[in-house]
C-alpha positions in Angstrom: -75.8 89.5 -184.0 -74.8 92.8 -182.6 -71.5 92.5 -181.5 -68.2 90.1 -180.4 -66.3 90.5 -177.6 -62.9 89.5 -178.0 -60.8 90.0 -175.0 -61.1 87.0 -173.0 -60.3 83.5 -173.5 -63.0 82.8 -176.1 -65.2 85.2 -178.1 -68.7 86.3 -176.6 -71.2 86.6 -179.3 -73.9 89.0 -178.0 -77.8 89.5 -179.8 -77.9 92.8 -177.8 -76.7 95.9 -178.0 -75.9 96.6 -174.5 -75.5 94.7 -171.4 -75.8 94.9 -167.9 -72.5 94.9 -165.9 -73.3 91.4 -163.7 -74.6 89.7 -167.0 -71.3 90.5 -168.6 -69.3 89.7 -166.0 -71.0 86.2 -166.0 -70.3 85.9 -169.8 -66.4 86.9 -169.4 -66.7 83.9 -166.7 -67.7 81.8 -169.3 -65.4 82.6 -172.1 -62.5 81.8 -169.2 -63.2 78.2 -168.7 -61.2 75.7 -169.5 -63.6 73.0 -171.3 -65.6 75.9 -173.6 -66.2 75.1 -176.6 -65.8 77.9 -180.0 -67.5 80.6 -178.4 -70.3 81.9 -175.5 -73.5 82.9 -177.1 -75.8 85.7 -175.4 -79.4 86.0 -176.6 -81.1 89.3 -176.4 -83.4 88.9 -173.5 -79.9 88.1 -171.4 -79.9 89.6 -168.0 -78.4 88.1 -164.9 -78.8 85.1 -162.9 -76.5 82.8 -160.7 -73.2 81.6 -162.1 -74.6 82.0 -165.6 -76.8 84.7 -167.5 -80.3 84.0 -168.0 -80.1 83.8 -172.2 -76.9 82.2 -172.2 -75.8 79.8 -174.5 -72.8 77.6 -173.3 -71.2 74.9 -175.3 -68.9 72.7 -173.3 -66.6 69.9 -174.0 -67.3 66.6 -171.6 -68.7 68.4 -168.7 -72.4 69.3 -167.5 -72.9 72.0 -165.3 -75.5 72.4 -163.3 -75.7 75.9 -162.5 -76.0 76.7 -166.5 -79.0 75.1 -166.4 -80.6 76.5 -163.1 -83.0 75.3 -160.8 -85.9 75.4 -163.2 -85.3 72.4 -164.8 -87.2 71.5 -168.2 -89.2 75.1 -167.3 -90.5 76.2 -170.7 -93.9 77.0 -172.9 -96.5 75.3 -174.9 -98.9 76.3 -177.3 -102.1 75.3 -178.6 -104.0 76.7 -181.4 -107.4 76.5 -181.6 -110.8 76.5 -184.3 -111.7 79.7 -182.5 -111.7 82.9 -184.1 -112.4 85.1 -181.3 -113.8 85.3 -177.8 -116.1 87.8 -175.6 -115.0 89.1 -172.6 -117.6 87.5 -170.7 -116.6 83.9 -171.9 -113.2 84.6 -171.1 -114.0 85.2 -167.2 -115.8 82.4 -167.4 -113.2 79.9 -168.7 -110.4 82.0 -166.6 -112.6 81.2 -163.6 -112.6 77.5 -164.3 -108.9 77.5 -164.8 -108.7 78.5 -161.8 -110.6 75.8 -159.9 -108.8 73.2 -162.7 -105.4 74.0 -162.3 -103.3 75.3 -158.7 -101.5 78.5 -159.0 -98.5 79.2 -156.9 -97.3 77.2 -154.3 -100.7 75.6 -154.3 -100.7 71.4 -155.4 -103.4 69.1 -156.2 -105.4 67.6 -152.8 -105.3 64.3 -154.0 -102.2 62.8 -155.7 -102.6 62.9 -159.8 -102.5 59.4 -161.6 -99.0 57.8 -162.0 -99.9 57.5 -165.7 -99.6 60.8 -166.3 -96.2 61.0 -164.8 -92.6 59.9 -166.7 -91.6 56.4 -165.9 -89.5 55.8 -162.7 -86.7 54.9 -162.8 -84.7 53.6 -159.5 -81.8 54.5 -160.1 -82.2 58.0 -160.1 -82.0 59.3 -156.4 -83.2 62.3 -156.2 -86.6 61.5 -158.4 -87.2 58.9 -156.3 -87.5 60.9 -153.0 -89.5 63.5 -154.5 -91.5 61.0 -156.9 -94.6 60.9 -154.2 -94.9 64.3 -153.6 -94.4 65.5 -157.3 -98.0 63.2 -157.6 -99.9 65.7 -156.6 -97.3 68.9 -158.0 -98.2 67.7 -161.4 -100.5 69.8 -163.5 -99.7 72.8 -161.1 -98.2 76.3 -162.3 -96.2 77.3 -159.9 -95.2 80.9 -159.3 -92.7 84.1 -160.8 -93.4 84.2 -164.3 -95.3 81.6 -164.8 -99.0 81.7 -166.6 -101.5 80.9 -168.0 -102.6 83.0 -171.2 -105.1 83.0 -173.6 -104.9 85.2 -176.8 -105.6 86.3 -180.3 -103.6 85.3 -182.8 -102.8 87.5 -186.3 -103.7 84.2 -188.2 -106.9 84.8 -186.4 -107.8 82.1 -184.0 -107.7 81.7 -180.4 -104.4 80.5 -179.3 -104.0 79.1 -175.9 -100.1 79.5 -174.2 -98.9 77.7 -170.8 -95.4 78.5 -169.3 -94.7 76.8 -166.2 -91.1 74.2 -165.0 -90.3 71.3 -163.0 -92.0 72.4 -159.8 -90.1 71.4 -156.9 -88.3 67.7 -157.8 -86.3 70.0 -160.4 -85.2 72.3 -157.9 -84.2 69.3 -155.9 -82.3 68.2 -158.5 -80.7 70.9 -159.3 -79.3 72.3 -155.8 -78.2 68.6 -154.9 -76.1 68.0 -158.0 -74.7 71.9 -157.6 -73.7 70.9 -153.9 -72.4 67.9 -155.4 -70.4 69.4 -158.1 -69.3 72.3 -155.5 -67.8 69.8 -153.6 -66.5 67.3 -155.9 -64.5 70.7 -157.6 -63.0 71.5 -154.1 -62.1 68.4 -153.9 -59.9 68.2 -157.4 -58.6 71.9 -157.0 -60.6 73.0 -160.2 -59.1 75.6 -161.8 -62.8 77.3 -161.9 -62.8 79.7 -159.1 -65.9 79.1 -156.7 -67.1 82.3 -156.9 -68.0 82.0 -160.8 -70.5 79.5 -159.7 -70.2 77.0 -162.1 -68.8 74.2 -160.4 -69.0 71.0 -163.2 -69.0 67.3 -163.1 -66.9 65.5 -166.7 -68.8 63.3 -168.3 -66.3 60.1 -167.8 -67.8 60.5 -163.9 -71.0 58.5 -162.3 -72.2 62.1 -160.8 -72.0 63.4 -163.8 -73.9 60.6 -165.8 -76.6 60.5 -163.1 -77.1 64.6 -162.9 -77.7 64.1 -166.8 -80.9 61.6 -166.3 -82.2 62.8 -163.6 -82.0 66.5 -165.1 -83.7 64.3 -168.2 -86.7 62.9 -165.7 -87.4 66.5 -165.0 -87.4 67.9 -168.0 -89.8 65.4 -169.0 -91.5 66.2 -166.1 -91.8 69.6 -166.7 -93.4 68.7 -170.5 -96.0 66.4 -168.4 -96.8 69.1 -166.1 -97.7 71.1 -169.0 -99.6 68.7 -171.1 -101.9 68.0 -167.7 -102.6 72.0 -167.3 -102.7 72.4 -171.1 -105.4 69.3 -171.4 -107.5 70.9 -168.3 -107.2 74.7 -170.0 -108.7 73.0 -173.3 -111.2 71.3 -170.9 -112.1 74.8 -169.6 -112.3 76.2 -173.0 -114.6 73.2 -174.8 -117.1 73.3 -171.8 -118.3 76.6 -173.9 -117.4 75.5 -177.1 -118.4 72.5 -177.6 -117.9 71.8 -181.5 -113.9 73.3 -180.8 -111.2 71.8 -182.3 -107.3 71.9 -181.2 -104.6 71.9 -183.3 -101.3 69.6 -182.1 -99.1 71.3 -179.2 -96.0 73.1 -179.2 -93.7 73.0 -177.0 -90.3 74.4 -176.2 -88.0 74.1 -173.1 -85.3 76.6 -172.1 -83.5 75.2 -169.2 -81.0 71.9 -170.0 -78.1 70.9 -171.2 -78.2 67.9 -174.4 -75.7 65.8 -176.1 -75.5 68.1 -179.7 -73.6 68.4 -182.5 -72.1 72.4 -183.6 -69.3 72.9 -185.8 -68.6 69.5 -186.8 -67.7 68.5 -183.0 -70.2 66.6 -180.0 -70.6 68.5 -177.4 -73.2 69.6 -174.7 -75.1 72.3 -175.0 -76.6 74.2 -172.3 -79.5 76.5 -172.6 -80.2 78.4 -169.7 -83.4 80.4 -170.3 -82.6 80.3 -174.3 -84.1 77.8 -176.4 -83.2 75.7 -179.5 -84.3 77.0 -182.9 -82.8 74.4 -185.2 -83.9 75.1 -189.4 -87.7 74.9 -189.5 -88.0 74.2 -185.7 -91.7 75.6 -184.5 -90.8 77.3 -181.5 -92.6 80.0 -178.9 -91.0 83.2 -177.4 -93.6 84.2 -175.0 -93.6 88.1 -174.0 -94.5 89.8 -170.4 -98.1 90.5 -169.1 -99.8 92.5 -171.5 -97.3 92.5 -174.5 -97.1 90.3 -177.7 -96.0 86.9 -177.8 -94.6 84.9 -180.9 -94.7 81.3 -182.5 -91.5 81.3 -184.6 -89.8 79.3 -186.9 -86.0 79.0 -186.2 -83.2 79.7 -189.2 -80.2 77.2 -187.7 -77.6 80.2 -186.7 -74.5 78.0 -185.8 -73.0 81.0 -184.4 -75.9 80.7 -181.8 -75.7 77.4 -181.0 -79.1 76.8 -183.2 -80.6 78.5 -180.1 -82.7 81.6 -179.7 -84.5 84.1 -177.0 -86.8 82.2 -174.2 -88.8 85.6 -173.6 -88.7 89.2 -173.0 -85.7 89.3 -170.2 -86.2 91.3 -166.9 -84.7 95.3 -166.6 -86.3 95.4 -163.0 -85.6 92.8 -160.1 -88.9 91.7 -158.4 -88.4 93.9 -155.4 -87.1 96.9 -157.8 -90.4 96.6 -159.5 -92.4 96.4 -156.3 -91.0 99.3 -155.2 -90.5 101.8 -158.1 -93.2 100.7 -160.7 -96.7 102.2 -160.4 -99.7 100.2 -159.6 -102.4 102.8 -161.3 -100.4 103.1 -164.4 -99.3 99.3 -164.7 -103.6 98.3 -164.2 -104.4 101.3 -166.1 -102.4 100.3 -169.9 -104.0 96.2 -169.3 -107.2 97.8 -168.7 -107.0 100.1 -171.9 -106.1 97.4 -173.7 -108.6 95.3 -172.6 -106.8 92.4 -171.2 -108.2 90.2 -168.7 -105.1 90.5 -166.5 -103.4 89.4 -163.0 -102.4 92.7 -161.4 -104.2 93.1 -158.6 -101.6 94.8 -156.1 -98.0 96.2 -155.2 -97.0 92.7 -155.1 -97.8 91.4 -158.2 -95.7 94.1 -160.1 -93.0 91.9 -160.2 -94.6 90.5 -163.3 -96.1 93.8 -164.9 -95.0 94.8 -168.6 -92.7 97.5 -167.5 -90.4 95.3 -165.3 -88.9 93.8 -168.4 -87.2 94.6 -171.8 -89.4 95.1 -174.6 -90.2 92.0 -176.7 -90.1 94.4 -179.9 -86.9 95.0 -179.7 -85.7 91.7 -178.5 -87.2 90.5 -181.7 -85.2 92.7 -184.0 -82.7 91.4 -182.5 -82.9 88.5 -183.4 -84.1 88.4 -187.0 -81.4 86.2 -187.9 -81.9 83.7 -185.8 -86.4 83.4 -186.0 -88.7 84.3 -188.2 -91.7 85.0 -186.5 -95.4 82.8 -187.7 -97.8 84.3 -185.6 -98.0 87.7 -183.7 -100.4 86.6 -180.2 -102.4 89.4 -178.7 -103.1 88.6 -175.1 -107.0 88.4 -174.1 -106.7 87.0 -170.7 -103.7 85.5 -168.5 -103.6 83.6 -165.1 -100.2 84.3 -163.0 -98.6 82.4 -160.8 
C-alpha cells in the first residue's frame, strides 16, 4: 500500500502513488457516506469513472449500489492454458482469422439465436432479464467492444495461453441503468443524505428493489461467465482445427464488476468491486494488461486492508478521444510490429485501445506486491479487439 488518506469521514487506502483529481474526488465521496464500512480501498490501476472510481473497492453496510458496480455487469477475463509450447505466425493468422468468423466483435451478435442451454436459467421473477432474455440469445458468445479482446499469447511457463475479456453485453447495461434510475429516484424520494451529484444513489437491503437489483445483477454476472465460456469454447475450437492432438488445461476466470454478500473484519457486509477483482489467499486470478503489454495469472495473498481484492488491469491515463487525438498512429503500429504481435491497430480510431493510452502494467504490479504474487508472465502473440 502506498499511502492513507485520513481527512474525511473514513480512511482511503490507496495502492498508488498518485492520483488523478476526479478519481480522488470520487474516493473522498466514498469515505463520506453514511453506510461505509472500515475504510475505501483504491487499487493501482484506479482512474475515474461515474460515481465511483474504476479500481475501487467499497465495503457497505446493508445497501447495494448500483453505480459501484457499473454498467458492465459480471465484465471480467478468462484464461485457458494450453499443451502448446509455441506457435508460427502463419498459424496464428490462421486461427485469428477463424475467430473472427466464430465469434462477433463489436456491436456485431450472432444471426441466429444461440441455444437456451448455454444460457443461465430464467428466472421470472426477475424483470429486467426477462425482457432482454430473447435478444441476449443471440448476444451470447459475442465480445462486444472498448477493451474488450481476444488474445492469444506466450506464457513464461512456456505454453500457449489463450485469454478472453469481454461483460454482460447489453441485458447488464439494462440492468444496470434501470436499477440506478430506480435507486435515483427511490433516494429523492427519502431525502438521502447522499447528495445526487456523488452518483451513488443506493437501495438497503431490508427493500424488494434492493433484493431484486441483487439477482438480477447475479443473472448477469452469470451471464457474463457464459458469454465467455461460449467464445472461450469456439477460440479453443479455432485453435484444435490446427492442432489436433491439443490439450486444454481447466479455465480461469475472474469478474471485476459486482457487489457480494462477504465477510472482512469480523463483520457481513457487501462488497463492491468495480473494475477490481477478489484475490482471496491462494485464489488463481488474471490481471490482463493493454494491447501489446504483459499480462499476469496471479495468485492472491488475502490483504484484508484491500478487501481481499486486487487490480482488474492496467487502468487508462488517456480518455478514448484524448488518445484519438494526441497518440500517434505510426509509432503505436510501429512498437506491435517490432514486437511482433499480431495486433488490432489499424487506424486513428482504434487508438483508444493502444499501449500508450494506459498506465503501465509494470508498475501497477509493483504496486501491488502485497496483495498478488504473480504465476505466469503472458507475452502477447496475437489479439482480436472489440
Amino acid at each position: 500500500m502506498e499511502k492513507t488518506i485520513k481527512t474525511e469521514k473514513k480512511p482511503i487506502k490507496l495502492w498508488l502513488p498518485d492520483i488523478e483529481e476526479g478519481a480522488l474526488q470520487q474516493a473522498k465521496n466514498l469515505a463520506n457516506l453514511p453506510f461505509i464500512f472500515k475504510h475505501v480501498a483504491i487499487m493501482p490501476d484506479a482512474h475515474q469513472g461515474y460515481g465511483m472510481p474504476i479500481g475501487g473497492v467499497m465495503a457497505a453496510l446493508d445497501v447495494v449500489v448500483p453505480n459501484a458496480v457499473g454498467v458492465d455487469i459480471g465484465c471480467g477475463v478468462c484464461a485457458v492454458k494450453t499443451s502448446l509450447k509455441g506457435l508460427e505466425r502463419e498459424d496464428l493468422k490462421k486461427i485469428m482469422g477463424d475467430v473472427r468468423k466464430l465469434v462477433p466483435l463489436g456491436f456485431k451478435h450472432h444471426r441466429k439465436k444461440q441455444n437456451k442451454s448455454l444460457m443461465p436459467g430464467l428466472i421470472s421473477t426477475l424483470n429486467v432479464v426477462e425482457t432482454e432474455y430473447q435478444s441476449a440469445l443471440s448476444q451470447i458468445g459475442t465480445l462486444g467492444g472498448g477493451n474488450h479482446f481476444i488474445e492469444i499469447q506466450q506464457g513464461s511457463d512456456g505454453h500457449i495461453w489463450l485469454m478472453i475479456h469481454s461483460g454482460s453485453r447489453n441485458i447488464g447495461f439494462k440492468v444496470a441503468n434501470y436499477y440506478n434510475k430506480l435507486a435515483v429516484q427511490l433516494n429523492e424520494k427519502w431525502k438521502s443524505p447522499v447528495p445526487k451529484n456523488w452518483q451513488l444513489a443506493y437501495l438497503p437491503m431490508d427493500t424488494k428493489p434492493a433484493q431484486k437489483y441483487f439477482k438480477e445483477m447475479q443473472y448477469c454476472v452469470d451471464f457474463a461467465l457464459a458469454n465467455r465460456k461460449l467464445m472461450m469454447d469456439r477460440l479453443k475450437k479455432a485453435v484444435a482445427g490446427y492442432f489436433a492432438d491439443i490439450e486444454f488445461e481447466p479455465i480461469i476466470n475472474i469478474a471485476h464488476n459486482y457487489a457480494s454478500f462477504e465477510k472482512h473484519f469480523n463483520t457481513d457486509v457487501i462488497v463492491h468491486r468495480k473494475g477490481a477483482t477478489q484475490a482471496r489467499k491462494g485464489q488463481l486470478g488474471i490481471v490482463p494488461g493493454s494491447q501489446g503489454t504483459l499480462s499476469y495469472i496471479v495468485k492472491g495473498k488475502g490483504n484484508p486492508d484491500s478487501f481481499e481484492s486486487c487490480s482488474h488491469g492496467a487502468g487508462r491515463v488517456m480518455g478514448r478521444k484524448q488518445a484519438q487525438r494526441e497518440l500517434s498512429l505510426e509509432k503505436e503500429k510501429k512498437r506491435l510490429d517490432d514486437m511482433g504481435v499480431i495486433h488490432a491497430i489499424r487506424g486513428k480510431r482504434d487508438l483508444d485501445e493502444a499501449a500508450s493510452a494506459y498506465k503501465d502494467i509494470s508498475t501497477v504490479m509493483r504496486n501491488q506486491a502485497d496483495l498478488v504474487d504473480i504465476v505466469v508472465e503472458l507475452r502477447p502473440l496475437a489479439v482480436v479487439k472489440g
